[in-house]
C-alpha positions as CSV (number, residue, x, y, z in Angstrom):
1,X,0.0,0.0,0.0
2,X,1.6,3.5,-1.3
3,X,2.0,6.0,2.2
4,X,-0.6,8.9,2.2
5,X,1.0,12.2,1.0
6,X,1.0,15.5,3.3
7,X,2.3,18.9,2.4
8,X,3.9,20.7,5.3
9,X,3.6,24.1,5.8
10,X,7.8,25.0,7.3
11,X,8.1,28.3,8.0
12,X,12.0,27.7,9.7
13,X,10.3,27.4,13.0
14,X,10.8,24.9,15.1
15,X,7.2,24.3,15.7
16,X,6.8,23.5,12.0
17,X,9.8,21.2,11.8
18,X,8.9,18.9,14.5
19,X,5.7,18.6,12.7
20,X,7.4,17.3,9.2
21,X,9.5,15.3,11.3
22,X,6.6,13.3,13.7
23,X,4.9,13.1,10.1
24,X,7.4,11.7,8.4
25,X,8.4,9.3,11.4
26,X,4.2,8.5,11.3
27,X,5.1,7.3,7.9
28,X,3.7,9.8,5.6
29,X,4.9,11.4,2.4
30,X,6.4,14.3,3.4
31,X,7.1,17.6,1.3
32,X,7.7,20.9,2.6
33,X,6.6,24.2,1.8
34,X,7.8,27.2,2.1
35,X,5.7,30.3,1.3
36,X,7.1,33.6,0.2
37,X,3.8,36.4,1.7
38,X,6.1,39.7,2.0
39,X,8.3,41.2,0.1
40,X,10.9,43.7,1.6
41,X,14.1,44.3,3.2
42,X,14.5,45.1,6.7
43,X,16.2,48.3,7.6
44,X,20.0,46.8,7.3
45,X,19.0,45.8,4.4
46,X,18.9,42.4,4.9
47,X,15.5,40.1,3.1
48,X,14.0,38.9,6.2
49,X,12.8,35.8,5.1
50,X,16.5,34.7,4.1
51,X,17.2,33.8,7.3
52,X,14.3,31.2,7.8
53,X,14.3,30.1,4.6
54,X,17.9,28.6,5.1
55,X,16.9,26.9,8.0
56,X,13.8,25.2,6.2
57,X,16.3,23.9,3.4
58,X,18.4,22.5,6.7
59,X,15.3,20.9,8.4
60,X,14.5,19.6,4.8
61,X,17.6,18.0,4.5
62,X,18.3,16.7,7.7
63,X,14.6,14.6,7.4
64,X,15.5,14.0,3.3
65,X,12.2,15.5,2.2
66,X,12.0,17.5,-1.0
67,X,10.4,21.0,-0.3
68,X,9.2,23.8,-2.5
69,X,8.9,27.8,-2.2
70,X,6.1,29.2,-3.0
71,X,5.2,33.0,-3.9
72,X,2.1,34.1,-2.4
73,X,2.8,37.9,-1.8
74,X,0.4,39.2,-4.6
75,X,-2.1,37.5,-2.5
76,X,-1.2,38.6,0.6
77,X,-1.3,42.3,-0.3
78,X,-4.4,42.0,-1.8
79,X,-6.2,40.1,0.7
80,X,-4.6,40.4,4.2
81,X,-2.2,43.8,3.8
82,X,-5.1,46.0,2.2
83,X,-7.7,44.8,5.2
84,X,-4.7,46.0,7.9
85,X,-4.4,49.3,6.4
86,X,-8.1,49.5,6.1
87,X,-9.0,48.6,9.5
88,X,-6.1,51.4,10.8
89,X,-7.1,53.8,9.0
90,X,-10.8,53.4,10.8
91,X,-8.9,53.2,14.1
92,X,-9.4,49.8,15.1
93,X,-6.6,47.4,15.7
94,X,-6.7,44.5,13.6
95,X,-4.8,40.6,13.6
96,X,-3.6,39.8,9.9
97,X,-2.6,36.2,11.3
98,X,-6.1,35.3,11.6
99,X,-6.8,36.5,7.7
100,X,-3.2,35.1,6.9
101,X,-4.4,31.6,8.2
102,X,-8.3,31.6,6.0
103,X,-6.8,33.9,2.9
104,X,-3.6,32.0,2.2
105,X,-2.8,29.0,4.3
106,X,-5.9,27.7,4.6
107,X,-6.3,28.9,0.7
108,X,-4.2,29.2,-2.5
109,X,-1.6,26.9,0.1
110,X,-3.4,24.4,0.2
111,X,-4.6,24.5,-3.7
112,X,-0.8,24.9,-4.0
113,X,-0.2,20.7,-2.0
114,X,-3.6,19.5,-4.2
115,X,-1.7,20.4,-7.6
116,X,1.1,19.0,-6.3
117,X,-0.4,15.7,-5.5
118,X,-0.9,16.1,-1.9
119,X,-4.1,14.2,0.2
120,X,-3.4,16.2,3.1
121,X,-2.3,19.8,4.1
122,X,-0.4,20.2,8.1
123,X,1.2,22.7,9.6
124,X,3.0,23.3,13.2
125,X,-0.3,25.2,15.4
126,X,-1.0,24.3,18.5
127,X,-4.5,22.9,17.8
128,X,-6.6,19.6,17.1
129,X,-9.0,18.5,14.2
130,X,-11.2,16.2,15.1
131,X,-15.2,14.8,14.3
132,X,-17.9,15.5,16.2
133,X,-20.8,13.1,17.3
134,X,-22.7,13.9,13.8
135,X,-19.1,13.2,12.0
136,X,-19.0,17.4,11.4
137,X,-15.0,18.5,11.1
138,X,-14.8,20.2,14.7
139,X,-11.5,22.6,15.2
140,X,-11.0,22.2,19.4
141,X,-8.4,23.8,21.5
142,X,-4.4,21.8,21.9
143,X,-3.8,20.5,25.3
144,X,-1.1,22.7,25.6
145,X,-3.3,25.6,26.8
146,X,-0.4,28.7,26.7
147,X,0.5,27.8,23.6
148,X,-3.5,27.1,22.0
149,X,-3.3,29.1,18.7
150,X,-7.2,28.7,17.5
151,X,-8.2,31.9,18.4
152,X,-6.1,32.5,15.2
153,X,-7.8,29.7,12.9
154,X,-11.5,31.1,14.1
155,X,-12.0,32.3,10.2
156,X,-11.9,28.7,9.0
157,X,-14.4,26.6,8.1
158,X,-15.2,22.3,8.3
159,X,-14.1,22.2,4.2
160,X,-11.0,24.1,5.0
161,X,-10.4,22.0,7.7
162,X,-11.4,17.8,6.2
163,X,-8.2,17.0,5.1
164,X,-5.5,18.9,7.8
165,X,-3.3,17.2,10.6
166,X,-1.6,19.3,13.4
167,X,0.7,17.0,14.9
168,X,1.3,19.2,17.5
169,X,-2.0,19.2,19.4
170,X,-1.0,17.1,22.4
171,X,2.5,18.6,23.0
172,X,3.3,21.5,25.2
173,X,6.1,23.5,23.6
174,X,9.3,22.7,25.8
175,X,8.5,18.7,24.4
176,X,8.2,20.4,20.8
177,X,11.9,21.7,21.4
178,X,13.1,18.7,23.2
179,X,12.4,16.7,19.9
180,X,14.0,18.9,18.1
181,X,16.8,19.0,19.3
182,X,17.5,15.0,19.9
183,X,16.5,15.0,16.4
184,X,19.5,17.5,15.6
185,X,16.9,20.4,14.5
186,X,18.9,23.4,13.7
187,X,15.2,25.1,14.8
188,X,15.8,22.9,18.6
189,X,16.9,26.4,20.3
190,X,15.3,29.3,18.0
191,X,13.7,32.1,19.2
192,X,10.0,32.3,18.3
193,X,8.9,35.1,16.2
194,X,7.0,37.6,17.8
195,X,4.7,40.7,16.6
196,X,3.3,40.9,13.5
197,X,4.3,38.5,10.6
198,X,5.1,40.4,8.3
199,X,6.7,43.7,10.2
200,X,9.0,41.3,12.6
201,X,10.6,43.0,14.9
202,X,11.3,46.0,13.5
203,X,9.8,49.9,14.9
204,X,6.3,49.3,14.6
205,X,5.4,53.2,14.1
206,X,8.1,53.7,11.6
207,X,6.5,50.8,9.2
208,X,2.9,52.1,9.7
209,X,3.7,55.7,9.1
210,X,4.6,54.6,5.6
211,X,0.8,53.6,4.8
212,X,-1.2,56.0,7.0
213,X,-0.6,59.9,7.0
214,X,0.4,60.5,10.6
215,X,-0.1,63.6,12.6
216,X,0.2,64.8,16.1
217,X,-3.0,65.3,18.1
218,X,-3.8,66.1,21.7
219,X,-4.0,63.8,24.6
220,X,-7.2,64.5,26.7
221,X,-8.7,62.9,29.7
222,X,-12.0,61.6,29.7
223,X,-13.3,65.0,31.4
224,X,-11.5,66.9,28.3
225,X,-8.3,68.3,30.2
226,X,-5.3,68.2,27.6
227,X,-2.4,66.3,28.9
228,X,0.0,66.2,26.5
229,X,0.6,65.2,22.7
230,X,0.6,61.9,20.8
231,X,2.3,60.9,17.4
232,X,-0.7,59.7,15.8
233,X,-3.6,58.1,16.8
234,X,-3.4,55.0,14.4
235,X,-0.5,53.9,17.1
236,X,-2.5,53.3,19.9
237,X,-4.4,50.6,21.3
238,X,-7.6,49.9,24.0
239,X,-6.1,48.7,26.9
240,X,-2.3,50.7,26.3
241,X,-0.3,52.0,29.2
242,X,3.1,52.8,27.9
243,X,4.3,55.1,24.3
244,X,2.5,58.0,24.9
245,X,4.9,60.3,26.9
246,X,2.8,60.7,30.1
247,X,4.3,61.1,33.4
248,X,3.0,62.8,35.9
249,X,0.9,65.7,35.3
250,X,1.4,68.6,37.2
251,X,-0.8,69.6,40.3
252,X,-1.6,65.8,40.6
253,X,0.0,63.3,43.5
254,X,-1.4,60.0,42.1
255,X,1.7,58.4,40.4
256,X,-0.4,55.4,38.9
257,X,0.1,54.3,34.7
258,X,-2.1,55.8,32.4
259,X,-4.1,53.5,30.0
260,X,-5.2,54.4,26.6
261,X,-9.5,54.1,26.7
262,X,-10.9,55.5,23.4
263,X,-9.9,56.9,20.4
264,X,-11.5,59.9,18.1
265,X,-9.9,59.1,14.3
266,X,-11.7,62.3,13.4
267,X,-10.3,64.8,15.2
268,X,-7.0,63.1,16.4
269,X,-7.9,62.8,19.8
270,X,-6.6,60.3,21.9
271,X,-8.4,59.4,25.4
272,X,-6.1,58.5,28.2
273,X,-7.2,57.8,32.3
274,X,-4.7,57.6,34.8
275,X,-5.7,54.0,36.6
276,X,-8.1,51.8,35.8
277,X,-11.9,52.7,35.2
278,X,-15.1,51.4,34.8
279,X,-14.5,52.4,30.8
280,X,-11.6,50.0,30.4
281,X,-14.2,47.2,30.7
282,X,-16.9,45.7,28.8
283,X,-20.1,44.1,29.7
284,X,-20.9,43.2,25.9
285,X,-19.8,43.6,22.6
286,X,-20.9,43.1,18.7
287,X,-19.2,41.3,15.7
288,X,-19.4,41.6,12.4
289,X,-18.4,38.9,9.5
290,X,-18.8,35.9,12.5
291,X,-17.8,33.0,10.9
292,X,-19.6,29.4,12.1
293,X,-16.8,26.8,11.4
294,X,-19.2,23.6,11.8
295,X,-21.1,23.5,15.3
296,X,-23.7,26.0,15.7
297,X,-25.6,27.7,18.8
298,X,-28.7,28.8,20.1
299,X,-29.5,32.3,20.9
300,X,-28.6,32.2,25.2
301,X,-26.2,29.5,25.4
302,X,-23.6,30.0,27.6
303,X,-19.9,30.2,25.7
304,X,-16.5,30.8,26.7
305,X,-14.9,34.1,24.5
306,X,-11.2,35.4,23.7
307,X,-10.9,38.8,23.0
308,X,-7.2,38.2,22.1
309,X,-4.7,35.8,22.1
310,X,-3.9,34.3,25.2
311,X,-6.4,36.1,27.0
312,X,-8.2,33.7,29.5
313,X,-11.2,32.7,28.3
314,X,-14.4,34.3,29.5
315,X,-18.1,33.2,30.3
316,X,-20.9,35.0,28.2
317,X,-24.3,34.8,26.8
318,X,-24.5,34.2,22.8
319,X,-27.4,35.9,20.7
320,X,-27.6,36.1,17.3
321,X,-28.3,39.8,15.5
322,X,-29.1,41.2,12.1
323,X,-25.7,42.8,11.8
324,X,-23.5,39.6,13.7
325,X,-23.7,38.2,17.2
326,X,-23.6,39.7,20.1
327,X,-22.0,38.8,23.6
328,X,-23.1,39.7,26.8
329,X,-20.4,38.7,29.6
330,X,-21.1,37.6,33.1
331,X,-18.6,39.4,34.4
332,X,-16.5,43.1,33.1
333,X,-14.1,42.0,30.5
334,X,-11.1,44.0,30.3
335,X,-9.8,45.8,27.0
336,X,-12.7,45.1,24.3
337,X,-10.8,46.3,21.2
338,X,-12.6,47.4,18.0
339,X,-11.0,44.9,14.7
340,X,-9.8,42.6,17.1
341,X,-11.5,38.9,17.1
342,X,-14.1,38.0,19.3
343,X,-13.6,34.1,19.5
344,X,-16.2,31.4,20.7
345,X,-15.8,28.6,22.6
346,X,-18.0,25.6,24.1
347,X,-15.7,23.3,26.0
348,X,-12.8,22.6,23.7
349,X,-14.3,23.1,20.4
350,X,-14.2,26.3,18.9
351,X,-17.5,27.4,17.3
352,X,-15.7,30.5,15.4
353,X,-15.7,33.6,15.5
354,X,-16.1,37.2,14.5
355,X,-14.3,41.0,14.0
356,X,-15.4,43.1,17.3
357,X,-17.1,45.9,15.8
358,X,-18.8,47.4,19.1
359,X,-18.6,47.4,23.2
360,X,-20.5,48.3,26.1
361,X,-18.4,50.0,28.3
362,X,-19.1,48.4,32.2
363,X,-20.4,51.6,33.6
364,X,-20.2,52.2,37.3
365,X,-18.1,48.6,37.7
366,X,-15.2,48.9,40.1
367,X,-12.3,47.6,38.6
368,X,-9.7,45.2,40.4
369,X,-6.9,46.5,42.6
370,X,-3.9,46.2,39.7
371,X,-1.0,45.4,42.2
């Protein structure tokens, strides 16, 4: 009998190698891929993907499977780089993984492994496939709880999903690394990337000030007093307390952190309070574009929602709208941001989710001591 074929998504992570390599031990046909989704050099001018794509022909050779690289950043400018810049512009803060994962590697990748002759598409998430009672594709959270990365697959849906393995749903990461590197990984010991895919590490403001005309506005408090002066108010976040230049204001003892709360686009005003308040929080919220992946709900039912990544999960009410769905929590949710994803969950499976496109601020809650 001929083995069963699976394209690999490496990225020169480790997370994706040890994937090819449990595959390959598993006794698939394995064959890498490698996708190209940016275009640019960083400021030393360096092509950041160089770097990882060396390491993807090392892992490749080191488990003697052939690999290909692939061009998708046509498709990633139109699809996930135009919605970033859209959803900035409109002062919201937006997460281009989540479109990355349904507009490209969920997409043209995997139309990529089908011409290529592959049955089945994995890549290194921390996540599970699995079938429900009915036989429906269910996507449901990894065991490895700090490390769960649905909340960025929440734009899937059961097609997308039949014929993908994540081989990494029942590991916790320091395993993932500890494979690695008795398999003589030159990913064992690398860093993980952090921020945005496609910036890296490099000065956030200094990328998005080439896309979006930046000016400096006031600071207010949320009686009106000016405090100071920001950069531009496409920086800024819900929920921020450090980049805007406040210390302490004059006339005032109180010596607490001030936190970003709201944002005018219009006028270029951004909302600061020094400590927490009742506006930092959020009783409900609304989505727009909420994606079902395969197991529904009924208006009521109690759910579990992320508002972000890593964020604990939180106990609400589900209803269905004309616009979306809307979520009422049991309890004052901290830091509701506009364009981030509002992700559902009932036990382990995630139901799906949507873009947060409204909140209701917790009015007259008192929030917790922060220590």
């Amino acid at each position: 009998m001929s083995k069963k074929s699976v394209a690999v998504g490496l990225s020169g992570g480790v997370d994706s190698s040890v994937a090819a390599l449990m595959l390959k031990k598993a006794g698939y046909e394995v064959v890498g891929l490698f996708m190209r989704n940016w275009k640019e050099e960083s400021e030393d001018g360096v092509c950041t993907a160089e770097q990882d794509y060396a390491d993807v022909r090392s892992v490749a050779a080191k488990l003697d499977i052939p690999y290909y690289t692939i061009d998708f950043s046509k498709e990633y400018a139109d699809r996930v780089f135009a919605h970033f810049v859209g959803e900035y512009s409109r002062g919201r803060t937006p997460n281009p993984d989540v479109l990355c994962n349904s507009e490209i590697k969920f997409g043209p990748f995997c139309e990529f492994a089908k011409k290529i002759g592959a049955e089945y598409v994995a890549t290194g998430h921390y996540a599970g496939v699995e079938r429900g009672s009915n036989g429906e594709i269910i996507l449901v959270r990894a065991d490895d709880e700090n490390k769960d990365q649905t909340y960025f697959l929440n734009q899937l849906c059961s097609e997308q999903l039949s014929n993908v393995i994540f081989p990494l749903q029942h590991l916790a990461k320091p395993e993932v690394r500890r494979i690695a590197e008795e398999a003589g990984l030159i990913t064992a010991r690398k860093k993980d990337s952090t921020g945005i895919c496609f910036i890296g590490e490099r000065d956030f403001r200094k990328f998005l000030s080439q896309y979006l005309p930046m000016k400096k506005g006031e600071i207010r408090d949320l009686k009106g007093k000016v405090l100071g002066e920001h950069d531009g108010v496409f920086f800024y976040t819900i929920g921020q307390r450090k980049g805007f230049g406040l210390g302490g204001v004059s006339g005032e003892k109180n010596d607490a952190p001030y936190y970003v709360i709201d944002k005018d686009v219009k006028n270029n005003i951004l909302y600061v309070n020094q400590g927490e308040c009742d506006r930092l929080y959020s009783v409900a919220l609304a989505t727009e574009n909420f994606n079902i992946i395969s197991v529904g709900f009924a208006d009521g039912d109690e759910v579990s929602v992320r508002t972000r990544h890593r964020e604990a999960l939180n106990p609400a009410r589900i209803f269905k709208t004309d616009g979306g769905v809307r979520m009422e929590f049991l309890k004052p949710v901290r830091a509701v941001t506009p364009g981030q994803y509002a992700v559902v969950y009932k036990g382990k499976t995630c139901l799906g989710g949507g873009v947060i496109c409204d909140k209701t601020p917790a009015i007259g809650f008192v929030p917790p001591a922060k220590r």
